[in-house]
C-alpha positions as CSV (number, residue, x, y, z in Angstrom):
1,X,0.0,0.0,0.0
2,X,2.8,2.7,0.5
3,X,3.6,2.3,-3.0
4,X,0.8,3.9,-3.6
5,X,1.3,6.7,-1.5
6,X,2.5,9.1,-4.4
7,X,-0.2,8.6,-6.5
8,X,-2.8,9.9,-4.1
9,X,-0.7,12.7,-2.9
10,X,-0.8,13.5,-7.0
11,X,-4.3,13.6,-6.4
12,X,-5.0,15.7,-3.4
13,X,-2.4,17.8,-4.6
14,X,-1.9,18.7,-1.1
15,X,-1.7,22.2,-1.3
16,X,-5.2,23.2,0.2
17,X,-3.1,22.6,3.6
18,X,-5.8,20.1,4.8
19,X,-5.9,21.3,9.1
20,X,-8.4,18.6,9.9
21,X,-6.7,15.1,11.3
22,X,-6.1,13.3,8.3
23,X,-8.0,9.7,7.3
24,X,-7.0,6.5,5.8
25,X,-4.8,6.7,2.3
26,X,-7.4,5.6,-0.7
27,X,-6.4,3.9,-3.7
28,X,-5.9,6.0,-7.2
29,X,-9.1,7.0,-8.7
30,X,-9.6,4.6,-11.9
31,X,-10.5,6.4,-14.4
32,X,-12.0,3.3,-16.5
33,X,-13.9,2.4,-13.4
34,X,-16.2,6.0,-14.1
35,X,-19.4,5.7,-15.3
36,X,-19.9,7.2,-18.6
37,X,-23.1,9.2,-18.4
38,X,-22.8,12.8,-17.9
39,X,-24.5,13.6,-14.5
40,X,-21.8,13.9,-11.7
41,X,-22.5,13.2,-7.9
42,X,-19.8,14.1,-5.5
43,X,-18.3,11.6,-3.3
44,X,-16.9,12.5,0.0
45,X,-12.9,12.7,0.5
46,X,-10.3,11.5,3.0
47,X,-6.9,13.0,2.5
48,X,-4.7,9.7,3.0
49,X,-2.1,9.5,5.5
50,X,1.7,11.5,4.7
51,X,5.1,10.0,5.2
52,X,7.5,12.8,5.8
53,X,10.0,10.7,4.2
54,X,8.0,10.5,0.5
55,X,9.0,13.2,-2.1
56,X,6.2,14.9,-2.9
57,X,5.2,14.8,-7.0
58,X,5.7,17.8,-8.9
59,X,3.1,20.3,-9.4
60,X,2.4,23.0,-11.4
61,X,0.0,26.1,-10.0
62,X,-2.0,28.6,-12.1
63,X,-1.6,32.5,-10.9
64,X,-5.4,32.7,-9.2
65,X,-4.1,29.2,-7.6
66,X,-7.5,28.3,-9.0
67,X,-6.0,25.2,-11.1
68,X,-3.5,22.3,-10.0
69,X,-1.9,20.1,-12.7
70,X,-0.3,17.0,-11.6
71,X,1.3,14.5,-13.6
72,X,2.6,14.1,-17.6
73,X,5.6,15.9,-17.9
74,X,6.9,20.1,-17.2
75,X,5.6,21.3,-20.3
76,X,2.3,19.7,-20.0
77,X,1.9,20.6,-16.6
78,X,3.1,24.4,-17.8
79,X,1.1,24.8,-20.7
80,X,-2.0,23.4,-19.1
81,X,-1.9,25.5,-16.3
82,X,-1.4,29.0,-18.7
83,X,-4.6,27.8,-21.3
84,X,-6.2,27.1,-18.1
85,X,-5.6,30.6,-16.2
86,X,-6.2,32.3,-19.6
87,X,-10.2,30.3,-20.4
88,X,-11.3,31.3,-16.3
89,X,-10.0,35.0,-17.5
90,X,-12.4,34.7,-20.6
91,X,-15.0,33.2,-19.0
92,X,-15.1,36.0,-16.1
93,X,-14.9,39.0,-18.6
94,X,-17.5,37.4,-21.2
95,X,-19.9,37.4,-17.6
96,X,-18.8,40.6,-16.4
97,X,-16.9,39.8,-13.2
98,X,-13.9,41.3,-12.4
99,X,-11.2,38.5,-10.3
100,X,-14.2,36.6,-8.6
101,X,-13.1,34.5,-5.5
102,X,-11.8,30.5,-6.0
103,X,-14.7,28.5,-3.9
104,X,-14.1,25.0,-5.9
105,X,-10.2,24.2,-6.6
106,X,-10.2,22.4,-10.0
107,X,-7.3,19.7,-10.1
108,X,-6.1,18.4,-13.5
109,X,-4.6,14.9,-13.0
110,X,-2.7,13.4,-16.2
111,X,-2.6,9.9,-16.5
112,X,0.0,7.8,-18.1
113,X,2.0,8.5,-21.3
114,X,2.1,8.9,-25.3
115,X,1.7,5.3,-26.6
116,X,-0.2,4.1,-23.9
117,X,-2.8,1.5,-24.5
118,X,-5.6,4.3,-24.6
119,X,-8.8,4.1,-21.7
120,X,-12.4,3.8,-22.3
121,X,-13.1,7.7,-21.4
122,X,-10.1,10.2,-22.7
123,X,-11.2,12.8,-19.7
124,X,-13.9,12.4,-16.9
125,X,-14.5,14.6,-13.8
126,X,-15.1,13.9,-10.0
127,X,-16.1,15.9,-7.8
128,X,-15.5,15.4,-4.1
129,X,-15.7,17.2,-1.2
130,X,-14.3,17.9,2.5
131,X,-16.2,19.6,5.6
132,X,-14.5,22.9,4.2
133,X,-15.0,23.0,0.3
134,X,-15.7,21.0,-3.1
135,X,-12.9,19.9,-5.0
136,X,-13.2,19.3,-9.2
137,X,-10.8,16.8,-10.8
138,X,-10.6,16.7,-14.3
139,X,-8.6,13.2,-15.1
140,X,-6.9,13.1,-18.4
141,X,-5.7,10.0,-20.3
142,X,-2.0,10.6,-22.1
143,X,-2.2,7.8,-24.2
144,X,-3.5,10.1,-27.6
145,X,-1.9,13.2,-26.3
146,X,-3.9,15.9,-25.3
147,X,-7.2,17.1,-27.1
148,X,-7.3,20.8,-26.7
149,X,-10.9,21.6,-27.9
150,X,-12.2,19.1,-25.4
151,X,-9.9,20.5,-22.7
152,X,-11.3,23.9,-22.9
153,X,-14.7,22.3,-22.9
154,X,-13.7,20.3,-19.4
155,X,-12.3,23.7,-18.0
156,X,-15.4,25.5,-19.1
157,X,-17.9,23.0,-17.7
158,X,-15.4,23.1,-14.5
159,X,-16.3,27.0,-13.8
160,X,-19.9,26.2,-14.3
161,X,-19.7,23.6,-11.7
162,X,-18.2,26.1,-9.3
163,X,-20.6,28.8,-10.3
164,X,-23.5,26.1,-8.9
165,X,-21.7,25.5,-6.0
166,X,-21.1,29.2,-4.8
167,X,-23.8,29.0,-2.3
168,X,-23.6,25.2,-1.4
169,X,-22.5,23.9,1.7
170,X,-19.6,20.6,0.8
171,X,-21.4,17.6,1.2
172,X,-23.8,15.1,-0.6
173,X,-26.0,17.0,-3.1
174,X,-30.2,16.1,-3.4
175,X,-29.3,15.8,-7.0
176,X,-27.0,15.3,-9.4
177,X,-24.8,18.3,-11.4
178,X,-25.1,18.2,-14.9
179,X,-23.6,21.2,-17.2
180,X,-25.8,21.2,-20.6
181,X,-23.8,20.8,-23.8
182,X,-25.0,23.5,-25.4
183,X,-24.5,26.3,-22.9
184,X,-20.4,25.4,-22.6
185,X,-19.8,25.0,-26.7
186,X,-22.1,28.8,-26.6
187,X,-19.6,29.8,-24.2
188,X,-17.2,29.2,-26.7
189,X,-18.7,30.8,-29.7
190,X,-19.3,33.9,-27.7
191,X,-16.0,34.5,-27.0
192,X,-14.9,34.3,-30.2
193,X,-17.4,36.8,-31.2
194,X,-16.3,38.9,-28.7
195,X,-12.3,38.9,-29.7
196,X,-13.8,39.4,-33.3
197,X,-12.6,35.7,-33.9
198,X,-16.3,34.7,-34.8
199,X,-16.5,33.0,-38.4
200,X,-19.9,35.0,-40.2
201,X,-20.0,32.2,-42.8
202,X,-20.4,29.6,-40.2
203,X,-23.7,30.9,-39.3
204,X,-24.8,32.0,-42.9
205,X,-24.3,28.3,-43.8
206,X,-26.3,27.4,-40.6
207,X,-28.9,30.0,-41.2
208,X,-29.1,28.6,-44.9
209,X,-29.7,25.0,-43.9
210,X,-32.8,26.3,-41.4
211,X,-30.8,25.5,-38.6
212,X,-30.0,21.9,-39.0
213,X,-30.8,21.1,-35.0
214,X,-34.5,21.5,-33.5
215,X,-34.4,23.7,-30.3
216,X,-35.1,20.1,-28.2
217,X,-32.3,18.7,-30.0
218,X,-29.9,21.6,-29.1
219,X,-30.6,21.5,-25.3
220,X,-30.8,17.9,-24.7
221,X,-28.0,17.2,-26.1
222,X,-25.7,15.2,-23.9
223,X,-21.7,14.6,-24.3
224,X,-22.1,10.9,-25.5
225,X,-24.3,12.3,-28.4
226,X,-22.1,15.7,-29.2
227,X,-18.7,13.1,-29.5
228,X,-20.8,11.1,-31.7
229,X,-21.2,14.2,-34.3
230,X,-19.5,14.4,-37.7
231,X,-17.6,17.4,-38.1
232,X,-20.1,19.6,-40.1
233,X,-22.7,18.9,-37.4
234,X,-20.5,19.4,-34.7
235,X,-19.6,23.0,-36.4
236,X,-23.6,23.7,-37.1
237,X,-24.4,22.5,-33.1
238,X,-21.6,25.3,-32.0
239,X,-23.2,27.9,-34.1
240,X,-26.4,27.5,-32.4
241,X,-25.0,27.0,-29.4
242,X,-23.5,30.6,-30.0
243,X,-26.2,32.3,-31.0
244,X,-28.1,31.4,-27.8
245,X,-25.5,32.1,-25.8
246,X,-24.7,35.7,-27.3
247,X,-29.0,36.4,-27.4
248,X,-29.3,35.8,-24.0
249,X,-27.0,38.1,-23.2
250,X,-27.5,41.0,-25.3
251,X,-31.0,41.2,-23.3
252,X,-31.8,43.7,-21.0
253,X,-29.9,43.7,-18.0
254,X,-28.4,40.9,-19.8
255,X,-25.3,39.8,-18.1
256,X,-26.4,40.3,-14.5
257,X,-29.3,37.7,-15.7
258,X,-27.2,35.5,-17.1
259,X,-25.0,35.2,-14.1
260,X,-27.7,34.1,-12.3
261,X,-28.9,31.4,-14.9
262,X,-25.6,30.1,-15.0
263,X,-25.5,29.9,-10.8
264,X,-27.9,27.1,-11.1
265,X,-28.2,25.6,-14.5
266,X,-25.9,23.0,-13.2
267,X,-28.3,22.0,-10.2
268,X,-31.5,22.1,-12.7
269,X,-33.3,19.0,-13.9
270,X,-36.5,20.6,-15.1
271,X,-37.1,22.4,-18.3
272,X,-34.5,24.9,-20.0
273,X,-36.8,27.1,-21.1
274,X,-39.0,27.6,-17.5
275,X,-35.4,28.3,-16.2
276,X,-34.5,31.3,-18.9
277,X,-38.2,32.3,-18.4
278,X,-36.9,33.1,-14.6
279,X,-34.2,34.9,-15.3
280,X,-35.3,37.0,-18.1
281,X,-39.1,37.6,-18.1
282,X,-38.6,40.4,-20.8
283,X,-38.8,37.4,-23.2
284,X,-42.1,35.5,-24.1
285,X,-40.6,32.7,-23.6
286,X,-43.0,30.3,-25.0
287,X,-41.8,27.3,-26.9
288,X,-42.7,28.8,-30.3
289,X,-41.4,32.2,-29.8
290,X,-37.8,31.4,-28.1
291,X,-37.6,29.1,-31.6
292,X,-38.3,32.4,-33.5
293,X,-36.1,34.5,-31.4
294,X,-33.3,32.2,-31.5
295,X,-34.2,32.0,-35.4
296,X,-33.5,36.0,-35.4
297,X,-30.5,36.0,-33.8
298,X,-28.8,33.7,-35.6
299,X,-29.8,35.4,-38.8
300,X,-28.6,38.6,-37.7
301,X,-25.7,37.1,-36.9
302,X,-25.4,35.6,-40.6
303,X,-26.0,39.1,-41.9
304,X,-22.7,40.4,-43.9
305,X,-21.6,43.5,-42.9
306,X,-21.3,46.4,-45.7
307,X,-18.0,46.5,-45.2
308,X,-17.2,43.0,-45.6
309,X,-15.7,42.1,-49.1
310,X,-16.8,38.6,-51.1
311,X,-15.1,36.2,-52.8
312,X,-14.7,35.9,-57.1
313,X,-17.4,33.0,-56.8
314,X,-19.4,35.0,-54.3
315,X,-19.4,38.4,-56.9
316,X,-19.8,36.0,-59.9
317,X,-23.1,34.5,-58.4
318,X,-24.2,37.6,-57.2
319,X,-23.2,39.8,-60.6
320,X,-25.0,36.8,-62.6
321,X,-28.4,37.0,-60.9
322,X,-28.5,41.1,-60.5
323,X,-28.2,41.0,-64.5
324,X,-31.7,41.1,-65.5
325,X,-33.8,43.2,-66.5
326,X,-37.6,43.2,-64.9
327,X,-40.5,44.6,-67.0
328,X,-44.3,43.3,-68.2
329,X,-44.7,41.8,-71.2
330,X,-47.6,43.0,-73.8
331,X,-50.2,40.3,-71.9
332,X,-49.2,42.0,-68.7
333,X,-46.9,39.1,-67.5
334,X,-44.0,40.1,-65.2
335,X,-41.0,39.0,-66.9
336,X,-37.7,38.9,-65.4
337,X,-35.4,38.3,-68.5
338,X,-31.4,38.3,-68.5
339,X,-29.7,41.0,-70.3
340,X,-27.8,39.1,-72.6
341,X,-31.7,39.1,-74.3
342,X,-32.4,42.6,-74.5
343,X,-32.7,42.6,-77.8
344,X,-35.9,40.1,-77.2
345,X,-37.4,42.7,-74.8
346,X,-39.8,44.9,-76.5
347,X,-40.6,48.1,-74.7
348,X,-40.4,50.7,-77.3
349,X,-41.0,54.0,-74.2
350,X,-37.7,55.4,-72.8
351,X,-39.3,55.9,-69.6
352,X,-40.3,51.8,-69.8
353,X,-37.0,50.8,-70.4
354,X,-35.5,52.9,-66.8
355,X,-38.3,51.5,-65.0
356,X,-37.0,48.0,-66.3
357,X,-32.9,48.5,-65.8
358,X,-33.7,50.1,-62.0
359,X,-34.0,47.2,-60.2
360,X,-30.6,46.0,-62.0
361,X,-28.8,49.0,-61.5
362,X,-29.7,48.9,-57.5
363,X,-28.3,45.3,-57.4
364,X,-25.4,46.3,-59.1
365,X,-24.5,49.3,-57.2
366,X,-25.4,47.7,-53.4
367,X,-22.9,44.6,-54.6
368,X,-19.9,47.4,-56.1
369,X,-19.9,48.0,-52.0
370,X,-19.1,44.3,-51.1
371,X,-17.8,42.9,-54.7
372,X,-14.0,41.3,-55.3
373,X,-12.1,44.4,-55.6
374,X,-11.1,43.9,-59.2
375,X,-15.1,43.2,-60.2
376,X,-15.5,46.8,-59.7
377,X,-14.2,48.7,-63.0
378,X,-16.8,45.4,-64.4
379,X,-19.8,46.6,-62.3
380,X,-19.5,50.1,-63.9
381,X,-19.4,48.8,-67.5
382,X,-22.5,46.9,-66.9
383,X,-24.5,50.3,-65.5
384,X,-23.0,52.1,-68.4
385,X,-24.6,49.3,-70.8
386,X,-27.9,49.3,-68.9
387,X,-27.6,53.2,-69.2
388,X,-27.1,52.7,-73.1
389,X,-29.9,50.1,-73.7
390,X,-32.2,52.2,-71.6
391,X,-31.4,55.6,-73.3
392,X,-31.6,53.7,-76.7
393,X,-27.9,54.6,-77.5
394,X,-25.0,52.9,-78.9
395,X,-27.3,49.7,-79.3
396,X,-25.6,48.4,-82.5
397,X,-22.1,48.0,-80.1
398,X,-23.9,46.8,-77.2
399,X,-23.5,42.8,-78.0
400,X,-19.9,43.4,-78.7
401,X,-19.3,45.3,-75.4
402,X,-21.5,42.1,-73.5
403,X,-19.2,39.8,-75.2
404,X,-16.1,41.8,-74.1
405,X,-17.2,41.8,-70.7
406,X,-18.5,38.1,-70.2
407,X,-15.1,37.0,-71.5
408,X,-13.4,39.3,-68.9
409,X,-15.3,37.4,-66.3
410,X,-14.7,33.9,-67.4
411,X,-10.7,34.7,-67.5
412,X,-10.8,36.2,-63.8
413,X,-12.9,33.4,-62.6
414,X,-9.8,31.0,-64.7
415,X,-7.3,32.8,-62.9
416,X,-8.8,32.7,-59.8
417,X,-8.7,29.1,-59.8
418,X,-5.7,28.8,-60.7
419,X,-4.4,30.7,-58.0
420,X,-6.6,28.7,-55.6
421,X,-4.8,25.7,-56.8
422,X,-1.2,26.4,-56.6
423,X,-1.9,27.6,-52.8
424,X,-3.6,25.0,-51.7
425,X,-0.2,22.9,-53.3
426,X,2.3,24.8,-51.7
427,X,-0.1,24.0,-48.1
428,X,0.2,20.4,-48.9
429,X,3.6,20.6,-50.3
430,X,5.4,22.4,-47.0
431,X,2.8,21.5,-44.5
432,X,4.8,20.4,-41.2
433,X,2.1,19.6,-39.2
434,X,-1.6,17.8,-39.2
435,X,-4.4,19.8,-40.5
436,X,-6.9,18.1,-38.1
437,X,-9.6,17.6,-41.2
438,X,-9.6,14.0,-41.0
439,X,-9.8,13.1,-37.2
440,X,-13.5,12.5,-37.7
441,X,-12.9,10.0,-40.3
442,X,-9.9,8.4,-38.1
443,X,-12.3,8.5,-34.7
444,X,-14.8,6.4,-36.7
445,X,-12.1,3.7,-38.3
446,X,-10.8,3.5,-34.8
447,X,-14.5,3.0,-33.1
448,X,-15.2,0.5,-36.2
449,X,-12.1,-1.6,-34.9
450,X,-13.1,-1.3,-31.0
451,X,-16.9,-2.2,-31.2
452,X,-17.5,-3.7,-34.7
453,X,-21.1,-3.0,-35.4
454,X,-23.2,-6.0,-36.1
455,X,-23.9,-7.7,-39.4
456,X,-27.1,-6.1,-40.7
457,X,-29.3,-8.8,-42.7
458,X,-32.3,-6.5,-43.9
459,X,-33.4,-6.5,-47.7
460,X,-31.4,-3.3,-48.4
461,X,-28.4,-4.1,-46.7
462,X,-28.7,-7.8,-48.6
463,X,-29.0,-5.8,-51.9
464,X,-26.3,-3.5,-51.1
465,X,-24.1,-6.4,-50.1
466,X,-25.1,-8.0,-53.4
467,X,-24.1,-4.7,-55.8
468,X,-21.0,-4.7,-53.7
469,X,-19.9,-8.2,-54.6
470,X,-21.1,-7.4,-58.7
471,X,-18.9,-4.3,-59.2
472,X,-15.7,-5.6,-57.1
473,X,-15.4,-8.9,-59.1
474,X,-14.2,-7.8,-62.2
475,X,-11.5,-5.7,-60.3
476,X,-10.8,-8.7,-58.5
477,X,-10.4,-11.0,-61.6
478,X,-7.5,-8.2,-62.2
């Protein structure tokens, strides 16, 4: 049993300076041994039994002494401790407190090393407590290095823990804690926004796919079912999460509510939205109309700025479609013709022929704001044509000058693609590191290998199996 003496005192850590007569030393937590739901009950803690004669492990300390990293080696330990220090900074500025006191120590315990065969959970918490305070330990499996989006997501949901223990007295809770997935990876995205980090498109593509979660699918989500998440949904479940977030607290007296919603969403086990209701009645909070506001934010939050310039693809879609020209034909029909036709278009009045080219010239002069830089010299030789057509002048060059012009386009758009292409070469040719854009693809090989899924025997699956074995044999008789 002494010689696991060290390995507790890596847990305790030690440095709260226990006063009360110390208990019993327990075993090492085992990490495989952890349940893997989400909910987290504390457990009471005896700090074992110290030998003056045992070196104490090394330890590294964040500045608030809020975060304690034991194990792995000195770098780990240093560069945890700094990410750590610098996400509990965030998090207070992004709710408006300014160096709130530490009530729940969080403990980050590394396990093992690179190359290790890997545990059932890569990170799981446990909370314990003492007669004086609750302590948080975030254990950490080595084995495949560490994940530093779902380390910021374990420190976050470690500060919400404390912020629903503030007013708790240490000891067994009536009911489990339980941190809702969407309110840390909101937590997230509004910080980004916030240090002007925030990726618009995100949520344009979001906003364009009508949201791609339900408002019951965003908050009860759990961590099991956010892991399981490809990549594009895990990106889409973020921007909703963000735009939540950020709407909750651009409400009135906004922050100062959502302090107090996040001082007990942890401890809550009834509806979400009966507990926003709470804490900001200015909302209707009905289940229809917080899916419309959150529907509002997030498209205001896919809204391009003026200011914010497109791409050649983005101009050429949008320089394509405001090319038209929009008039009534002789049976009254509203026709909504492309200008390469304007010879087709028969509207022999001057004034007719303005009222037509108006709605083109608009499009055309809100997109010279926003266009690829070098589209614009092209913008004003399309106004100048519409000017022409309209004003009946200089018709008999007017194909000629289209012609001119669509070929410009088509060799920028070339060009542009070209360009495209030898950069994204050069990225693969002197990349030095791992892009990251396949780990979903390598987490699913690797969960394939671990639990095998069964063989399926249904009609489709026997007629996909069947297909399968038709197109393969020729290219096995090779």
């Amino acid at each position: 049993m002494k010689s696991l003496v060290p390995l507790v005192l890596i847990l305790i850590g030690v440095p709260w300076g226990y006063s009360q007569e110390l208990q019993d030393e327990v075993p090492l937590l085992d990490v495989q041994a952890l349940l893997p739901d989400d909910e987290m009950v504390p457990s009471e803690f005896h700090p074992p039994k110290l030998d003056p004669g045992i070196k104490l492990p090394e330890r590294a300390v964040s500045s608030s002494k809020h975060f304690g990293v034991v194990g792995g080696g000195q770098a780990q330990r240093g560069s945890l401790v700094l990410e750590s220090e610098g996400i509990r900074l965030r998090f207070n500025q992004l709710l408006g407190l300014e160096n709130p006191p530490v009530v729940v120590p969080i403990e980050i315990i590394l396990h093992g090393k690179a190359g290790d065969p890997p545990r059932k959970r890569p990170l799981a918490y446990q909370l314990r407590y003492t007669k004086d305070e609750f302590i948080l330990e975030i254990h950490v499996d080595l084995a495949r290095g560490i994940d530093r989006e779902r380390m910021e997501r374990a420190i976050l949901s470690g500060l919400l823990y404390e912020r629903s223990l503030l007013e708790v007295k240490p000891g067994a809770l009536d009911s489990p804690l339980l941190v809702p997935v969407w309110l840390v990876e909101g937590f997230r995205e509004a910080e980004k926004w916030r240090a002007g980090r925030g990726d618009r498109k995100v949520y344009e593509g979001v906003f364009k796919q009508d949201g791609m979660f339900t408002l019951d699918e965003l908050m009860s989500m759990n961590e099991a079912g956010y892991e399981r998440l490809d990549g594009a949904s895990r990106v889409g479940f973020r921007a909703l999460s963000g735009a939540m977030v950020m709407a909750l607290l651009e409400q009135p007296r906004g922050r100062e509510a959502f302090v107090g919603f996040c001082n007990e969403v942890a401890r809550y086990d009834g509806e979400m939205p009966i507990l926003m209701r709470q804490y900001f009645p200015e909302l209707n909070l009905s289940e229809q109309s917080l899916a419309k506001w959150w529907a509002l934010t997030l498209a205001k939050l896919a809204d391009a700025p003026l200011t914010e310039v497109l791409g050649i693809a983005e101009t050429e879609a949008l320089l394509a479609e405001a090319l038209h020209i929009r008039y009534r034909d002789a049976e009254g029909a509203l026709r909504n013709d492309s200008l390469d036709l304007w010879e087709s278009i028969l509207l022999d009045e001057e004034s007719e022929r303005f009222a037509a080219a108006r709605p083109a010239q608009d499009a055309l002069t809100r997109l010279s704001y926003r266009c690829f830089p070098s589209y614009r010299p092209l913008i004003m030789d399309y106004q100048q044509v519409l000017i022409d057509w309209a004003s009946f002048s200089k018709l008999g060059e007017l194909n000629e000058n289209l012609a001119m012009l669509e070929e410009h386009r088509i060799l920028m758009l070339e060009r542009a693609l070209h360009a495209r292409d030898f950069m994204d070469f050069k990225e693969i040719a002197e990349a030095t590191e791992l892009s990251g854009s396949f780990d979903d693809y390598i987490k699913l090989i690797e969960q394939l290998e671990e639990r095998p899924r069964p063989e399926r025997k249904d009609p489709v699956s026997n007629y996909l199996d069947t297909m399968e074995k038709v197109y393969q044999r020729p290219q096995r008789r090779k």
